[in-house]
Structures are given as C-alpha cells and as structure tokens.
N, CA, C and O atoms as a GROMACS GRO file, in nm:
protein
  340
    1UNK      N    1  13.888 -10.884   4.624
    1UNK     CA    2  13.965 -10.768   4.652
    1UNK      C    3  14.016 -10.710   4.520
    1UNK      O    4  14.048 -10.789   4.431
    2UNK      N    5  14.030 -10.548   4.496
    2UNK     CA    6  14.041 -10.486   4.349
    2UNK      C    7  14.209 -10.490   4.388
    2UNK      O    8  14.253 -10.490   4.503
    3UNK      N    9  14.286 -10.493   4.271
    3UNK     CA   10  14.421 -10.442   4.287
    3UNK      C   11  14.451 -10.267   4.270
    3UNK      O   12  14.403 -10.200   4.178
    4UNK      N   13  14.506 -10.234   4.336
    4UNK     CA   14  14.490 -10.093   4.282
    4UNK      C   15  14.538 -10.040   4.115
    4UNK      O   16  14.584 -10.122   4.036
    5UNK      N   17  14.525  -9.926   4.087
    5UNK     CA   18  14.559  -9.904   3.951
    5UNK      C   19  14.699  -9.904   3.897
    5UNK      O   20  14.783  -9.897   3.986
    6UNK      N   21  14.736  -9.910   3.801
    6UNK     CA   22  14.896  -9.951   3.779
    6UNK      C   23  14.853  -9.810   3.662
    6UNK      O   24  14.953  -9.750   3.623
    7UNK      N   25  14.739  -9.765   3.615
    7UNK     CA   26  14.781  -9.632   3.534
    7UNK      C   27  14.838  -9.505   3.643
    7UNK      O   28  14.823  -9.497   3.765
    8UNK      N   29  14.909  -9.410   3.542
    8UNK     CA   30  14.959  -9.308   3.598
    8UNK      C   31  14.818  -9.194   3.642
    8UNK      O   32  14.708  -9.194   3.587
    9UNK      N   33  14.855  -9.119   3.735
    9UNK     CA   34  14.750  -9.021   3.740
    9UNK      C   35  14.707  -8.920   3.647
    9UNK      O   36  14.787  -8.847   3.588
   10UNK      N   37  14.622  -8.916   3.636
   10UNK     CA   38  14.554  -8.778   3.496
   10UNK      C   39  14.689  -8.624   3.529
   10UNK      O   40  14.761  -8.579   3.617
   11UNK      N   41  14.665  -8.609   3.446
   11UNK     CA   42  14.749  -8.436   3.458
   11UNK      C   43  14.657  -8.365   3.518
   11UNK      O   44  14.535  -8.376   3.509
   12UNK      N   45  14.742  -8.265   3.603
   12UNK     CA   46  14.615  -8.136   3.654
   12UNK      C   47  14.571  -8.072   3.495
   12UNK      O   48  14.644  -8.046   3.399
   13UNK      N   49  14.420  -8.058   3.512
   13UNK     CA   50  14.318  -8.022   3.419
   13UNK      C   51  14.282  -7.898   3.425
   13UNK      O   52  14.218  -7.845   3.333
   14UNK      N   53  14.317  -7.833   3.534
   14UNK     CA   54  14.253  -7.686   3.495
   14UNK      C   55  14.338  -7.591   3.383
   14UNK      O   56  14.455  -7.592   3.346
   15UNK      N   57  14.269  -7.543   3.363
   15UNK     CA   58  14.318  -7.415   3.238
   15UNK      C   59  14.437  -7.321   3.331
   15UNK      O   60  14.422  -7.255   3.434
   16UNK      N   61  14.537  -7.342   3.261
   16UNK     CA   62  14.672  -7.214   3.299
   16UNK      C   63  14.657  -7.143   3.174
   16UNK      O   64  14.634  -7.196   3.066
   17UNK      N   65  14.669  -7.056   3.191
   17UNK     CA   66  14.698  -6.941   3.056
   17UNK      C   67  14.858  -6.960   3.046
   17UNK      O   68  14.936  -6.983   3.139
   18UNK      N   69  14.881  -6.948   2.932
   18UNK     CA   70  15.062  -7.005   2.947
   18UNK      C   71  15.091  -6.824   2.942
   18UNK      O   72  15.188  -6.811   2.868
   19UNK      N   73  15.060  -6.729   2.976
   19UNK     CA   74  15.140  -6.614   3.028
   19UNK      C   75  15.019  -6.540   3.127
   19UNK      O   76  14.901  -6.567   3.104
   20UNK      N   77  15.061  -6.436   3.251
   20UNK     CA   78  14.999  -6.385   3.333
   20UNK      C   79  14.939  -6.220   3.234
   20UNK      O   80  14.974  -6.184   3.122
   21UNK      N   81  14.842  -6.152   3.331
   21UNK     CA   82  14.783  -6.040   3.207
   21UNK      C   83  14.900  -5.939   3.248
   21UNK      O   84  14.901  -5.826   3.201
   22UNK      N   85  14.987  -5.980   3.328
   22UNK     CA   86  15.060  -5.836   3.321
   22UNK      C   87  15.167  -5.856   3.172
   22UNK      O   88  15.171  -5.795   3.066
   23UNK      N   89  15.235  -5.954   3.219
   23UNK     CA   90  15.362  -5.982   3.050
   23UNK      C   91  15.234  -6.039   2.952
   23UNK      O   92  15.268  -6.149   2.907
   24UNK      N   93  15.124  -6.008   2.914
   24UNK     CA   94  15.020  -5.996   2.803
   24UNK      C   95  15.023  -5.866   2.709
   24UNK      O   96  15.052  -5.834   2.594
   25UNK      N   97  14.963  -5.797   2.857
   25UNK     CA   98  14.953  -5.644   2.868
   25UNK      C   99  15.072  -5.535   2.812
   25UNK      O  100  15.061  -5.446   2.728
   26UNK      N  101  15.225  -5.592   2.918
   26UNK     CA  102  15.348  -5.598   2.845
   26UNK      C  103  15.357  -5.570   2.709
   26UNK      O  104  15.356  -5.456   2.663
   27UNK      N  105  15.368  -5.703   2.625
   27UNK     CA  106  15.420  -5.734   2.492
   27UNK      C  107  15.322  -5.666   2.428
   27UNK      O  108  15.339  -5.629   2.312
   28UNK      N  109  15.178  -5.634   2.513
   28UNK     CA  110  15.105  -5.591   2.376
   28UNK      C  111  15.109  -5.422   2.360
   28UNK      O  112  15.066  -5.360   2.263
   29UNK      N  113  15.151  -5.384   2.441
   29UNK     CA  114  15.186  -5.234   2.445
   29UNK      C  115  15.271  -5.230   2.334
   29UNK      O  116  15.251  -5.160   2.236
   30UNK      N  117  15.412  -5.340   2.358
   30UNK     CA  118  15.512  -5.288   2.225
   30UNK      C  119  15.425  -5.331   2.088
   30UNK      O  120  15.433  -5.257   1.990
   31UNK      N  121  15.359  -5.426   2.083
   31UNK     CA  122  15.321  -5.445   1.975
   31UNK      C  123  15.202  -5.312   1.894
   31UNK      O  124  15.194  -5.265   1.780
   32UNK      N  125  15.136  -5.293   2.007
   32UNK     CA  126  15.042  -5.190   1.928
   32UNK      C  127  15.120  -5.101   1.901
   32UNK      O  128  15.111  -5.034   1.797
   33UNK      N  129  15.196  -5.087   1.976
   33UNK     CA  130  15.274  -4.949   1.928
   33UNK      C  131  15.393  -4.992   1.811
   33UNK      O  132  15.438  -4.889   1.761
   34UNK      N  133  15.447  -5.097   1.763
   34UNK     CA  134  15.478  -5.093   1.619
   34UNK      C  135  15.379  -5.150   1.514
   34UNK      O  136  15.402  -5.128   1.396
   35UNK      N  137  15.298  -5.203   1.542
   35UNK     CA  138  15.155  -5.159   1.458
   35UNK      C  139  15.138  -5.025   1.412
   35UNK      O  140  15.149  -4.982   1.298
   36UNK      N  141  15.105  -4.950   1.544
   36UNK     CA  142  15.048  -4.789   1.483
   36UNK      C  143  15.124  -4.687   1.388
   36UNK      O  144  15.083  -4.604   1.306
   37UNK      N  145  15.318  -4.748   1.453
   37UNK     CA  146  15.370  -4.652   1.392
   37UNK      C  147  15.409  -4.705   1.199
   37UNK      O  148  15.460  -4.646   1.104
   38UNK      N  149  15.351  -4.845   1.220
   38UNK     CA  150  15.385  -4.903   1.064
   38UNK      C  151  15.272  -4.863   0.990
   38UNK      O  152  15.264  -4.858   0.867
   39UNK      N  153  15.177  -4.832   1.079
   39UNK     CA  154  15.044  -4.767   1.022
   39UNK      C  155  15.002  -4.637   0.946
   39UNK      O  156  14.919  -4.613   0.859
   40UNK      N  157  15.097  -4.563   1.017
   40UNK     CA  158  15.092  -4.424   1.054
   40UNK      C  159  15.222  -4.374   0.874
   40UNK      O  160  15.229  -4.289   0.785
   41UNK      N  161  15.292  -4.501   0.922
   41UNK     CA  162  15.414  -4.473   0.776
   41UNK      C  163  15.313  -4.476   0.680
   41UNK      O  164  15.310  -4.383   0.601
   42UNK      N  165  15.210  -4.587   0.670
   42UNK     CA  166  15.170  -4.666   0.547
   42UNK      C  167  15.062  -4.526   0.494
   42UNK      O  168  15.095  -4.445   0.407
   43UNK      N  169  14.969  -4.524   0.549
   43UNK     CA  170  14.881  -4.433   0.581
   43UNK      C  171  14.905  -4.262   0.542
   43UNK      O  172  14.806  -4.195   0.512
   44UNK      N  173  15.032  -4.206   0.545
   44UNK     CA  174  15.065  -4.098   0.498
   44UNK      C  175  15.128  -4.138   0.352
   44UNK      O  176  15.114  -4.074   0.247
   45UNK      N  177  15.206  -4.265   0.373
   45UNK     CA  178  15.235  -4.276   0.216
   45UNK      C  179  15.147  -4.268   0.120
   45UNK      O  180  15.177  -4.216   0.013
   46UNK      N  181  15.025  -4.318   0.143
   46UNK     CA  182  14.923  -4.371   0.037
   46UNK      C  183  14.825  -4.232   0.024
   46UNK      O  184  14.736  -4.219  -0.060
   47UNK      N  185  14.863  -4.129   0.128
   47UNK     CA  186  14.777  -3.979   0.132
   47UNK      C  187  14.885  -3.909   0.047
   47UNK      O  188  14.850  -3.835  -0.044
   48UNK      N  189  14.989  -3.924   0.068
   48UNK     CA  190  15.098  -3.834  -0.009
   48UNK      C  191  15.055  -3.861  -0.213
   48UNK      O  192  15.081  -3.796  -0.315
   49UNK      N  193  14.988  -3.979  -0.188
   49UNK     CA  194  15.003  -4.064  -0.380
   49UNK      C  195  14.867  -4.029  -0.413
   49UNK      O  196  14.828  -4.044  -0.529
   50UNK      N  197  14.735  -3.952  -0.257
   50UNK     CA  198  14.617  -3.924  -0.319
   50UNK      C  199  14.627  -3.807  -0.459
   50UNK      O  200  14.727  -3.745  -0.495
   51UNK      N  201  14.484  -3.805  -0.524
   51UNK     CA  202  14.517  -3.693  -0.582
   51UNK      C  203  14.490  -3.543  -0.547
   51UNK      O  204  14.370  -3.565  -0.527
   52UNK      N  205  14.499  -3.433  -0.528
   52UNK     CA  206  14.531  -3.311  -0.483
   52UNK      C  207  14.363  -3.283  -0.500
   52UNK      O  208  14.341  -3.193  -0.581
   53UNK      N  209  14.239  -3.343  -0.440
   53UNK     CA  210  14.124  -3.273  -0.378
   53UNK      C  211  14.106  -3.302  -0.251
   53UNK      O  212  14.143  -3.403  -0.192
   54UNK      N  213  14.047  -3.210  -0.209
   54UNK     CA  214  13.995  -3.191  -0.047
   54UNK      C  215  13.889  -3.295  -0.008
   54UNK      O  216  13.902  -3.341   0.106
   55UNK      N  217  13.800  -3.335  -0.072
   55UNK     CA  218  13.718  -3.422  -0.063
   55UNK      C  219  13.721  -3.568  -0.069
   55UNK      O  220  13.634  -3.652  -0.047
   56UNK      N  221  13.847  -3.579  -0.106
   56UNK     CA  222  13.902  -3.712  -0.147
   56UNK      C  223  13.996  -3.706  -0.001
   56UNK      O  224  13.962  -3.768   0.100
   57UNK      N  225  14.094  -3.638  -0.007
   57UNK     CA  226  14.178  -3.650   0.134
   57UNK      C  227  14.126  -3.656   0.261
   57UNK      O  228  14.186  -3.699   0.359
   58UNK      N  229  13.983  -3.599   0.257
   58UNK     CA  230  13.875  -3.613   0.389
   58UNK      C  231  13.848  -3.765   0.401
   58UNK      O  232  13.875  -3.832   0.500
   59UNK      N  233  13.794  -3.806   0.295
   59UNK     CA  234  13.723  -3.905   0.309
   59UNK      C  235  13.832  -4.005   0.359
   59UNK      O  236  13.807  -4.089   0.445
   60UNK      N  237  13.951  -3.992   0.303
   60UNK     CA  238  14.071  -4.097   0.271
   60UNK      C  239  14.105  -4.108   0.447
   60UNK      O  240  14.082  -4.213   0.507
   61UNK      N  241  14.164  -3.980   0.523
   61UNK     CA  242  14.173  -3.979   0.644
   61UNK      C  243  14.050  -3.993   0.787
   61UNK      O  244  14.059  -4.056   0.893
   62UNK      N  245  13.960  -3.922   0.743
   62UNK     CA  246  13.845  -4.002   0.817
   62UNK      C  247  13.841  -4.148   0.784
   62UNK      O  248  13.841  -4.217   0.886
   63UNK      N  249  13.838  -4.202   0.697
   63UNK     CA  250  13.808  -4.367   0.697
   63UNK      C  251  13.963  -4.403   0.784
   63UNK      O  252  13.968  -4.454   0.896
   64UNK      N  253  14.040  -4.377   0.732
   64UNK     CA  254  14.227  -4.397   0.781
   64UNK      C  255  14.228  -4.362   0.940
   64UNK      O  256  14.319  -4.395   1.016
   65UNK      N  257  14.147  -4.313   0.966
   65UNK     CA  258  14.121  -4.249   1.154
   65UNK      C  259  14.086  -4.334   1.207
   65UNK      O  260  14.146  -4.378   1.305
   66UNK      N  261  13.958  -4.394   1.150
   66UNK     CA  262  13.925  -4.497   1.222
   66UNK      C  263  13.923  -4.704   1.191
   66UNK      O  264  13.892  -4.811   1.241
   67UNK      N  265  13.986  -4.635   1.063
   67UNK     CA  266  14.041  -4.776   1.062
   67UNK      C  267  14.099  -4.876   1.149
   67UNK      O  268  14.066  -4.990   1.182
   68UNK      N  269  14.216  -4.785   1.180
   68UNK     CA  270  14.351  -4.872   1.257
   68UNK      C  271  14.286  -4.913   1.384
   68UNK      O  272  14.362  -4.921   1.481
   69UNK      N  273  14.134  -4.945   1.407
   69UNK     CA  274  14.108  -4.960   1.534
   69UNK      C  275  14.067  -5.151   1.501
   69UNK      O  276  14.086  -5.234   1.590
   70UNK      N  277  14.017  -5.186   1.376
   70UNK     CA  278  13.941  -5.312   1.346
   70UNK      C  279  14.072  -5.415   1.372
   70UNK      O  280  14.088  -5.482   1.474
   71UNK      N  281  14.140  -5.415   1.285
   71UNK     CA  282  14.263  -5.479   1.375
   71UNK      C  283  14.329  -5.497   1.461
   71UNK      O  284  14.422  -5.578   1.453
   72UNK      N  285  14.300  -5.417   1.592
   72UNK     CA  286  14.367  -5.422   1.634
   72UNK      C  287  14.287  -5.502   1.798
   72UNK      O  288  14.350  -5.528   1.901
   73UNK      N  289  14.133  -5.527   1.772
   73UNK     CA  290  14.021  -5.565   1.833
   73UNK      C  291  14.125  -5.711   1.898
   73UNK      O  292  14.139  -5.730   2.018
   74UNK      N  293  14.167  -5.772   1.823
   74UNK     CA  294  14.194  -5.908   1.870
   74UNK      C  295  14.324  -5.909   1.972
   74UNK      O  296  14.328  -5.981   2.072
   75UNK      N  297  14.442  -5.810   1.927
   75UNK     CA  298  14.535  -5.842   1.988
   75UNK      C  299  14.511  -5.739   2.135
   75UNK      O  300  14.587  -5.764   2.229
   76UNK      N  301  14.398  -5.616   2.155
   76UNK     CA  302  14.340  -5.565   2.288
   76UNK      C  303  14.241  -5.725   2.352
   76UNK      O  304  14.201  -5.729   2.469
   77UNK      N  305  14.224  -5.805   2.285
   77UNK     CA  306  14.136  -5.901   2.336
   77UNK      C  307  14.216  -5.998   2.392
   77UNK      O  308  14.185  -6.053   2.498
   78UNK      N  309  14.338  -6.031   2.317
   78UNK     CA  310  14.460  -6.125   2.393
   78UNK      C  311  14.470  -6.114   2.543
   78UNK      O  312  14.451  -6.190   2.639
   79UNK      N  313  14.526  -5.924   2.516
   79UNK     CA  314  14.588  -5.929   2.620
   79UNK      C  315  14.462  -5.889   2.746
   79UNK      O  316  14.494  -5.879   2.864
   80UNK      N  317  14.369  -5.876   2.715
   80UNK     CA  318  14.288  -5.895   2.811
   80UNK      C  319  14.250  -6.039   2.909
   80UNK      O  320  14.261  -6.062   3.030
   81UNK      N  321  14.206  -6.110   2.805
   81UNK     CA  322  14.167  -6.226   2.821
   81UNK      C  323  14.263  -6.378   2.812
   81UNK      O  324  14.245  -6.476   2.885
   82UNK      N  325  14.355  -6.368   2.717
   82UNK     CA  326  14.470  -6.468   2.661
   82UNK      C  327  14.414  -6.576   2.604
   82UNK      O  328  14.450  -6.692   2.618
   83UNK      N  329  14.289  -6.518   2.513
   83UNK     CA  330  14.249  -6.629   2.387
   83UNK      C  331  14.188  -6.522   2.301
   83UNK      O  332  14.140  -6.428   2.365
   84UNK      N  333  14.180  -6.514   2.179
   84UNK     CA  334  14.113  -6.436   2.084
   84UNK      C  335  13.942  -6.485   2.048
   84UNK      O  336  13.883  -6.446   1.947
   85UNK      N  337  13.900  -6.546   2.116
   85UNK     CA  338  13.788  -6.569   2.124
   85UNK      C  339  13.721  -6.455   2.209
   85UNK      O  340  13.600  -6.458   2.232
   0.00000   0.00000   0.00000
C-alpha cells in the first residue's frame, strides 16, 4: 500500500497577466500621451537650433513626423498583449 504524498500541491500554472487590457490600455493612454508631449517639446527645440534653410527643416520634420512612432511600437504592444514580445 503507497502512503499518500506529504508534498504540498503545485501552484495553479496557468499564465495570469498581472493586469487586465483595460487598466493596460488605461496607463498606456497617459503614458503615450506624456511621451508625445515630451516629444513634441524636444522636437521643436532642436528645429528652433536648426539652421535657417528650407531643405534642412523639411528633412528635419519629415524624419521628426515619423519618428515618434519606433518607440513607441513596444509600449502599443504592452498594452495590447501584456508582454513586449
């Protein structure tokens, strides 16, 4: 005859996300949005210090347009998913 086990039981194993996608979704609203606007400071500062051609300020704000989007890939991926993978 077996004795039964004297270990404790395993922990539940499934995956919890330690927050739901709505308070994800939440926090990441405020966050993009003091991202953009620290962006938006940085971004005119460094156009204000260009030097005074048109061709240079194009290039500077087209690249600056679509910049602020590469960073920001991971923390739209959080709150989608709740891993940056």
């Amino acid at each position: 005859m077996t004795r039964a086990s004297t270990l404790p039981r395993p922990a539940y194993t499934r995956y919890e996300p330690p927050m739901n996608v709505r308070l994800r979704k939440f926090l990441g609203l405020f966050l993009i949005a003091f991202y953009l606007l620290a962006y938006v400071v940085v971004v005119a500062m460094i156009g204000d210090a260009l030097p005074d051609n048109r061709l240079v300020e194009l290039v500077y704000y087209v690249a600056a347009g679509f910049g602020w989007v590469l960073p920001l890939m991971p923390m739209i991926k959080w709150m989608e998913h709740g891993r940056l993978r």
